[in-house]
GUSE-837946 format. One record per residue (C-alpha): y negated, z, x; residue number from 1; residue in one letter. Coordinates in steps of 0.05 Angstrom, whole numbers. Layout:
// GUSE-837946
<<Y; Z; X>; NUM; 'A'>
...
END
This chain:
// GUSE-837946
<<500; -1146; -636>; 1; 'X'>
<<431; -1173; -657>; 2; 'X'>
<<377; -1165; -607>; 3; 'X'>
<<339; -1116; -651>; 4; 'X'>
<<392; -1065; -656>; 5; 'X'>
<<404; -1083; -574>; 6; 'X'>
<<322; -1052; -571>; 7; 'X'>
<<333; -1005; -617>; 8; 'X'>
<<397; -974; -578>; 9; 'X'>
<<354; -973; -507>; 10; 'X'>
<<291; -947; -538>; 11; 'X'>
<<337; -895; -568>; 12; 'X'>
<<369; -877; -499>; 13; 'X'>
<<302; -881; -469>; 14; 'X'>
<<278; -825; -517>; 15; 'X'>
<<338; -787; -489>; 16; 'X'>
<<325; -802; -423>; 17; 'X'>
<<254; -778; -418>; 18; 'X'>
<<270; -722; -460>; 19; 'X'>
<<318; -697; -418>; 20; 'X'>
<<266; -703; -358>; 21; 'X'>
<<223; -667; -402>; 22; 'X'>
<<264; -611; -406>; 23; 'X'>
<<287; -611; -330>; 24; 'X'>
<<204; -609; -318>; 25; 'X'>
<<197; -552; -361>; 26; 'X'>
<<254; -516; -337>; 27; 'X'>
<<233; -514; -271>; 28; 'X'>
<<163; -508; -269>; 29; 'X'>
<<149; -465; -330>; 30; 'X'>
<<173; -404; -360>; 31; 'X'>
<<209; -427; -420>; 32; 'X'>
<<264; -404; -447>; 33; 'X'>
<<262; -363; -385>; 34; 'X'>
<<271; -279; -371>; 35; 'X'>
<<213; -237; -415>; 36; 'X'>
<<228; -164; -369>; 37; 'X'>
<<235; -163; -293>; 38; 'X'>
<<258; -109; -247>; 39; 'X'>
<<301; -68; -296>; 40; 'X'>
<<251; -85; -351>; 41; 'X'>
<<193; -39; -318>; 42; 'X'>
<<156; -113; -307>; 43; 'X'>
<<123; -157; -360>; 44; 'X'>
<<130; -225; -348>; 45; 'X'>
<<57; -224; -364>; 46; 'X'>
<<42; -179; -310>; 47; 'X'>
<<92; -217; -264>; 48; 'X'>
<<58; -275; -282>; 49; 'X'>
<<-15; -252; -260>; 50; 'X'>
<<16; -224; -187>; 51; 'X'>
<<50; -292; -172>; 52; 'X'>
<<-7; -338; -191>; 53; 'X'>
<<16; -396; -180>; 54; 'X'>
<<54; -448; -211>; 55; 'X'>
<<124; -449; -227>; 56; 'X'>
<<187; -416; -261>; 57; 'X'>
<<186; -338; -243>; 58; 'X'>
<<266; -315; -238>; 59; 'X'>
<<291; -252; -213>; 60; 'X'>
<<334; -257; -139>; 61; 'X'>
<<364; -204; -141>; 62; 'X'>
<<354; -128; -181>; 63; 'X'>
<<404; -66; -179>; 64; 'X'>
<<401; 3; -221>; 65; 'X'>
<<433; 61; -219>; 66; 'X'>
<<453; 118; -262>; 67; 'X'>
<<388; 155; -234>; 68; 'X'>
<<320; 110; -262>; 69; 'X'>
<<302; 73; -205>; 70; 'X'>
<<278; 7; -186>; 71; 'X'>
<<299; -47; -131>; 72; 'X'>
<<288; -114; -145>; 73; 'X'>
<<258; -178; -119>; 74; 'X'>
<<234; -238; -164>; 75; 'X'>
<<212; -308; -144>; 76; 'X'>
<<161; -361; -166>; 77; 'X'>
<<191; -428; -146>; 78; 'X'>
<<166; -509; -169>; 79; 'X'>
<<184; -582; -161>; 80; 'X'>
<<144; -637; -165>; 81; 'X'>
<<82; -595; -162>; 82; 'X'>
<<69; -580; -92>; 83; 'X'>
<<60; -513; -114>; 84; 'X'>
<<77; -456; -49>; 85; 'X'>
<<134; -409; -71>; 86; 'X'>
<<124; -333; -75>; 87; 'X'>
<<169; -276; -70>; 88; 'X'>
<<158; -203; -95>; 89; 'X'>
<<203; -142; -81>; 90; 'X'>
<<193; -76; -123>; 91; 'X'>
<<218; -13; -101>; 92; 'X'>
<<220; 62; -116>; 93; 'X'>
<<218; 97; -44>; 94; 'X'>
<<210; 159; -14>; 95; 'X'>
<<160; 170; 35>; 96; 'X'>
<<126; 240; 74>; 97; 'X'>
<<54; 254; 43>; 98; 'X'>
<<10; 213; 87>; 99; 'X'>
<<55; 155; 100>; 100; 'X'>
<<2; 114; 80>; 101; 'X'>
<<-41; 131; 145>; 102; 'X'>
<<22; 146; 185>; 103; 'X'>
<<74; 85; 186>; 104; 'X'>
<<63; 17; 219>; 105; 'X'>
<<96; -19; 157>; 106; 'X'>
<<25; -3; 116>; 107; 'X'>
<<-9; -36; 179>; 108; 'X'>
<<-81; -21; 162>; 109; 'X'>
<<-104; 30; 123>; 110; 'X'>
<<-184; 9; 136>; 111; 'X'>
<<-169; -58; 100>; 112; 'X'>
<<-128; -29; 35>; 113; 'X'>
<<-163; -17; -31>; 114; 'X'>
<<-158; 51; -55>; 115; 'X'>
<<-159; 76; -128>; 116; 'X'>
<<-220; 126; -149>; 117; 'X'>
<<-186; 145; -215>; 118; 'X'>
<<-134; 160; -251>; 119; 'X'>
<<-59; 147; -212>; 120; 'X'>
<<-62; 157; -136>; 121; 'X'>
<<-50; 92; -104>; 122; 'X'>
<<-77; 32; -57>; 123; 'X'>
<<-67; -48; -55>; 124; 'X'>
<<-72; -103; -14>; 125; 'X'>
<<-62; -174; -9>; 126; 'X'>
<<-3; -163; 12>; 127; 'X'>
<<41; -96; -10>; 128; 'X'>
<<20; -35; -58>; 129; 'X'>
<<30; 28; -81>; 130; 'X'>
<<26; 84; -135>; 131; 'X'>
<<47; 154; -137>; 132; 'X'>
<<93; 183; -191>; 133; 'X'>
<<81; 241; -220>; 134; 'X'>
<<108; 307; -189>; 135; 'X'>
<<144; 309; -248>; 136; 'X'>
<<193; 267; -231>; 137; 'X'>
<<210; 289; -167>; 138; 'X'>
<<291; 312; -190>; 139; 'X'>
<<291; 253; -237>; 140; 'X'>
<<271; 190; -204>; 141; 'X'>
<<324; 166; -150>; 142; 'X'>
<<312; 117; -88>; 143; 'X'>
<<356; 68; -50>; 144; 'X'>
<<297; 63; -6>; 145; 'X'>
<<293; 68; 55>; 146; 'X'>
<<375; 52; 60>; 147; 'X'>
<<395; 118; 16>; 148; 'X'>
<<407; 147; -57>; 149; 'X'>
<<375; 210; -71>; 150; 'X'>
<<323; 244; -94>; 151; 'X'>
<<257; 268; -50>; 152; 'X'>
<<261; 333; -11>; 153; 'X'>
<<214; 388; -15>; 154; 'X'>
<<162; 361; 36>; 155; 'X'>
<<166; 283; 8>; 156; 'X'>
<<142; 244; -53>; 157; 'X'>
<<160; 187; -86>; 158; 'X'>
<<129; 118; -107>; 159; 'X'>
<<130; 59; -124>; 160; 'X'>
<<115; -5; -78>; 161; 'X'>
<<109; -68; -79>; 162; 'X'>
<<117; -127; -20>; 163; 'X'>
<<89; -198; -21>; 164; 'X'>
<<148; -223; 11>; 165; 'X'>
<<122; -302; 13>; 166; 'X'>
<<44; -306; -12>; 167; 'X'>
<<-24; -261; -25>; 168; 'X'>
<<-31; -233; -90>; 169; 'X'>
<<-106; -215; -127>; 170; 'X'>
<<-108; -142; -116>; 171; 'X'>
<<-130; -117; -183>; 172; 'X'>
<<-70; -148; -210>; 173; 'X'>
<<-26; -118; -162>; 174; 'X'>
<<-55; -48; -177>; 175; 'X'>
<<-52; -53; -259>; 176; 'X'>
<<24; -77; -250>; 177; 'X'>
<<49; -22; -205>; 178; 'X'>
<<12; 33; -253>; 179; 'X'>
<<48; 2; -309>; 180; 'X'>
<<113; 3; -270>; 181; 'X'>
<<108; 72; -248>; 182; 'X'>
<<90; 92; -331>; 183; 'X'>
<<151; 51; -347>; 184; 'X'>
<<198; 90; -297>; 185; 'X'>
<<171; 154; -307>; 186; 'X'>
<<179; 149; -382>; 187; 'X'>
<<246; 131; -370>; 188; 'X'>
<<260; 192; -333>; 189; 'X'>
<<221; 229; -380>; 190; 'X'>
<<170; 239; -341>; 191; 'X'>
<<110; 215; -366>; 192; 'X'>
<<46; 236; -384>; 193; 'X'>
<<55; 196; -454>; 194; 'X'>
<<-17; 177; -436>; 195; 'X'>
<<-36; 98; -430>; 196; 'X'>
<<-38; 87; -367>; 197; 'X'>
<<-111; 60; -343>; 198; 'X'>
<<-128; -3; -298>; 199; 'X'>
<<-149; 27; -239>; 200; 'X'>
<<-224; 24; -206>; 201; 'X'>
<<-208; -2; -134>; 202; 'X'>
<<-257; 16; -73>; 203; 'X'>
<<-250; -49; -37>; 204; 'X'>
<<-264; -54; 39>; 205; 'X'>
<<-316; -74; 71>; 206; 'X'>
<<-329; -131; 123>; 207; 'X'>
<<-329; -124; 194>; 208; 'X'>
<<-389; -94; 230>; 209; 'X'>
<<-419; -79; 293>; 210; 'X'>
<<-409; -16; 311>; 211; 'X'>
<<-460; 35; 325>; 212; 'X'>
<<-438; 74; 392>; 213; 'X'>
<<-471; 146; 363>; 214; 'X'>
<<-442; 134; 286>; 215; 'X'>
<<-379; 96; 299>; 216; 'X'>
<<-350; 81; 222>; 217; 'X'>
<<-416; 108; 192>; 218; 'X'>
<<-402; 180; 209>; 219; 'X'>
<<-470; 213; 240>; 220; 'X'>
<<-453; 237; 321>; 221; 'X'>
<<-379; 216; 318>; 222; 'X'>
<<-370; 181; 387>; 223; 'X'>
<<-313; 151; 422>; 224; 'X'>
<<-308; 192; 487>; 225; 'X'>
<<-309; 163; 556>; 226; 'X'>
<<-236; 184; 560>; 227; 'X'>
<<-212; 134; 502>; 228; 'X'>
<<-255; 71; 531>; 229; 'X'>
<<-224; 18; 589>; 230; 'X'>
<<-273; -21; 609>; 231; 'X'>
<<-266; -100; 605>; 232; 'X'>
<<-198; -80; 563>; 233; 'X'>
<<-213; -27; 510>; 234; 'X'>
<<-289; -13; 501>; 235; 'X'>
<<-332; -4; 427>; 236; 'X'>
<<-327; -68; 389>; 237; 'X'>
<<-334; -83; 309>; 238; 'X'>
<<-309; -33; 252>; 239; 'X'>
<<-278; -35; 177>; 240; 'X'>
<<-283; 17; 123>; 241; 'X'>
<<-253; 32; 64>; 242; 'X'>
<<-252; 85; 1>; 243; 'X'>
<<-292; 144; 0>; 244; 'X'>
<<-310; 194; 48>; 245; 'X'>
<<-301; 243; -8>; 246; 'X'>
<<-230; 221; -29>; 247; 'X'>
<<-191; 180; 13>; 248; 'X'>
<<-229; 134; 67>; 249; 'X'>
<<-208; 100; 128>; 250; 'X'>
<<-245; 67; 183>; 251; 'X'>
<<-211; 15; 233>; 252; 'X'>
<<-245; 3; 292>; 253; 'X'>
<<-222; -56; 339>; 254; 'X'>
<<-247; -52; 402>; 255; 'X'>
<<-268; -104; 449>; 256; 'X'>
<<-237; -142; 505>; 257; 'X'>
<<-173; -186; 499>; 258; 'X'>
<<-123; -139; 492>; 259; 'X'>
<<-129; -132; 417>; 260; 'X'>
<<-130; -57; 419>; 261; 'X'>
<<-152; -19; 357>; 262; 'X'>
<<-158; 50; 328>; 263; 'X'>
<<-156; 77; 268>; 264; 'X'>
<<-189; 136; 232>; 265; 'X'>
<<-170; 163; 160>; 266; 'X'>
<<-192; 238; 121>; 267; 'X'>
<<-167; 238; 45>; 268; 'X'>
<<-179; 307; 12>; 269; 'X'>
<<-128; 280; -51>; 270; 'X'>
<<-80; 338; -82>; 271; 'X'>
<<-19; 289; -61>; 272; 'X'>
<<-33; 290; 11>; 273; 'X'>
<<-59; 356; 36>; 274; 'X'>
<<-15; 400; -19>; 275; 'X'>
<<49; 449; 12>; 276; 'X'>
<<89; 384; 14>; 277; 'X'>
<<61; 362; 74>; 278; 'X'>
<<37; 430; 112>; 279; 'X'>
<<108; 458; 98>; 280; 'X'>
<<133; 398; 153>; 281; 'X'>
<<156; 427; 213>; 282; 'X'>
<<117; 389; 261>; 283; 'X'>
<<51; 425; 231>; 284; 'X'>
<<28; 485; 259>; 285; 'X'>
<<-22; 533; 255>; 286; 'X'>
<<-83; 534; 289>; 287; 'X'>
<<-121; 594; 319>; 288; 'X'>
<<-158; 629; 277>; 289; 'X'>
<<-123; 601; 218>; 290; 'X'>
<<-173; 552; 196>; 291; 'X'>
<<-109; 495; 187>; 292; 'X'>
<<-58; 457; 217>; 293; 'X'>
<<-54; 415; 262>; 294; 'X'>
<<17; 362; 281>; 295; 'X'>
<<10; 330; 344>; 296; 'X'>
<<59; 277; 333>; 297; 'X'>
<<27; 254; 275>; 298; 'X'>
<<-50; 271; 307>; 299; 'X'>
<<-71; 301; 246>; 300; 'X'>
<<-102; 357; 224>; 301; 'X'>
<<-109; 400; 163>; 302; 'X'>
<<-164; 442; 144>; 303; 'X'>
<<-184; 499; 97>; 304; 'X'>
<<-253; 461; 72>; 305; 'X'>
<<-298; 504; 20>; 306; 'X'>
<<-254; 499; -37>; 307; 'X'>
<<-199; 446; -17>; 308; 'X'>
<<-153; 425; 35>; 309; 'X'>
<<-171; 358; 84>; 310; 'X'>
<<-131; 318; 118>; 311; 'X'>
<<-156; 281; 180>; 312; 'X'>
<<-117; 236; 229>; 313; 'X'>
<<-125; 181; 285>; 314; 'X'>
<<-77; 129; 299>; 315; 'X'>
<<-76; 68; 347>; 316; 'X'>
<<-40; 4; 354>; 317; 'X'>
<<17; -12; 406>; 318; 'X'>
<<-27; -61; 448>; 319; 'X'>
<<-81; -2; 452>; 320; 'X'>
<<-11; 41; 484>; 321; 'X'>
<<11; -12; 530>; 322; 'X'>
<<-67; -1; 577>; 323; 'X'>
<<-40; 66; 587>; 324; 'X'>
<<-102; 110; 561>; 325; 'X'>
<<-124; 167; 602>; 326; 'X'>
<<-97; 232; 596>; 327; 'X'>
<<-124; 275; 532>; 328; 'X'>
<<-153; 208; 507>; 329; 'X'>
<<-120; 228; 444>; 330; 'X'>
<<-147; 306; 433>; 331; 'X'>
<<-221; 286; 453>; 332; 'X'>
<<-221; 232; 399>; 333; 'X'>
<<-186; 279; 349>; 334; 'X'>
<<-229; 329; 358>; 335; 'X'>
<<-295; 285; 361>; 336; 'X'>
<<-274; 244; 292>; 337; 'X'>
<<-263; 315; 265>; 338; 'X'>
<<-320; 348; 285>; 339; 'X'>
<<-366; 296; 250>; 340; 'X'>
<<-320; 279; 192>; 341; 'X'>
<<-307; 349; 173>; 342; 'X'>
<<-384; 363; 165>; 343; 'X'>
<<-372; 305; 108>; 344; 'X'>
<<-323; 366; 68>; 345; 'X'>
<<-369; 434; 91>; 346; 'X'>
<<-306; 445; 143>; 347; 'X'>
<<-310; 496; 188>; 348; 'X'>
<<-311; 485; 267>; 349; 'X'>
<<-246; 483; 301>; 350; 'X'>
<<-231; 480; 377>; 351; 'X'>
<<-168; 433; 376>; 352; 'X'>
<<-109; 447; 428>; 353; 'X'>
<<-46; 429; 443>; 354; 'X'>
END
């Protein structure tokens, strides 16, 4: 064999060569070729694209239906060669009480979530997210969340979330791709509103600030009292707030000392929250004079305000438990946040009790 047709055979099989590693490149670090609907084809892969923004091949994990429309699924963002951190994203529909938002330790911290002022109901992090379906769908939309198949009951509602299992995520991307999810779902159920569903406005937190001992979280004469304080362990320290006082708001207020101690305050006036579903719970009852409700497990309270219904509760974390509060620590703060943030809603005063 001459030597030319020697070159021409290796430049030939170097052509294939790099082509090949070309193709492996692209493969693994871009989307070609690759899946066009995620999550039982309720995601976009430009919307999946814009929550795991990085680089890399997005694939799904894992995903599972059922005969009821609902959603589980988790999808990836992986690279090589590129240095690139992987991310991982889990969609769910899930059933939930009302005000599980301001209630369960898996949404951490209300005062630091970004709330929607119009159109769906909903709130987003870095981190996880959520959006209400319609009411509409409560006997069509299914769950397999939290560990069960069925449909809500009477006093629940169901949503859909989302989890950063492995990176952040920009928020405003997170919020447009769970309203377009819940659409999607809902007008598979036959649901929907057949309306376009509409990016939503987010009230974003704001940054940590001293707080004021006679306005603690910005609300004229609300006080912590004496009763809620441990000196050198627990005492006022620096606050977060988030929403609107007029919606849904939340204030968390970490207090000084080592401990890491730290409270948090939330009053939401939305249709979703203080409706029947919630008040019909049977850890809600009335108070005297029949002005509300009030649940002392949850340390909320419900009240009849001008023309609407307003929910207000307190929660704190474990380390804040562990230095062993005084005694009625928890109905001196309840009824101090309430006396000042109900003037916010023309409520009417309430003498709290247990």
């Amino acid at each position: 064999m001459s030597s030319r047709k020697k070159s021409a055979g290796i430049t030939v099989a170097g052509v294939a060569v790099l082509a090949s590693c070309v193709g492996l490149f692209s493969w693994w670090n871009t989307n070609l070729l690759g899946e066009a609907e995620f999550c039982e084809d309720v995601v976009n892969s430009a919307d999946m694209d814009s929550v795991l923004r990085t680089q890399g091949r997005i694939s799904t994990v894992w995903s599972t239906g059922s005969e009821l429309p609902e959603v589980a699924c988790r999808v990836e963002r992986t690279s090589k060669f590129l240095g690139a951190e992987p991310m991982e994203f889990t969609l769910t529909t899930a059933v939930h009480k009302p005000d599980f938002q301001f209630q369960t330790h898996v949404w951490k911290d209300p005062s630091a979530m970004s709330y929607f002022s119009k159109g769906s109901a909903g709130a987003v992090s870095d981190e996880r997210g959520w959006v209400l379906l319609p009411d509409s769908c409560r006997d069509k939309v299914g769950t397999i969340y939290p560990a069960r198949r069925q449909l809500p009951d009477s006093d629940e509602v169901t949503v859909v979330e989302a989890v950063m299992n492995q990176g952040t995520t920009d928020r405003a991307s997170l919020a447009r791709t769970l309203v377009r999810a819940a659409q999607r779902i809902a007008d598979d159920a036959g649901c929907g509103t057949g309306d376009s569903p509409e990016d939503p406005d987010l009230q974003n937190p704001s940054g940590l600030s001293t707080t004021d001992r006679d306005s603690v979280c910005q609300l004229p004469g609300f006080k912590i009292p004496q009763a809620a304080l441990i000196k050198d362990k627990a005492m006022i320290g620096r606050e977060q707030t988030t929403g609107s006082i007029k919606g849904t708001w939340s204030c968390g207020l970490e207090l000084s000392g080592n401990s890491g101690a730290k409270f948090w305050f939330s009053a939401v006036s939305a249709q979703h929250v203080v409706d029947e579903k919630l008040l019909n719970d049977v850890g809600f009852k009335d108070l005297s004079g029949g002005e509300g409700k009030i649940d002392w497990t949850r340390k909320a309270v419900v009240l009849k305000c001008d023309s609407k219904n307003v929910y207000f509760s307190i929660r704190w974390n474990d380390e804040y438990y562990n230095l062993d509060p005084a005694e009625g620590a928890s109905l001196a703060m309840l009824q101090s946040f309430v006396d000042s943030a109900g003037k916010q809603h023309q409520c009417p005063s309430v003498r709290l009790t247990y």
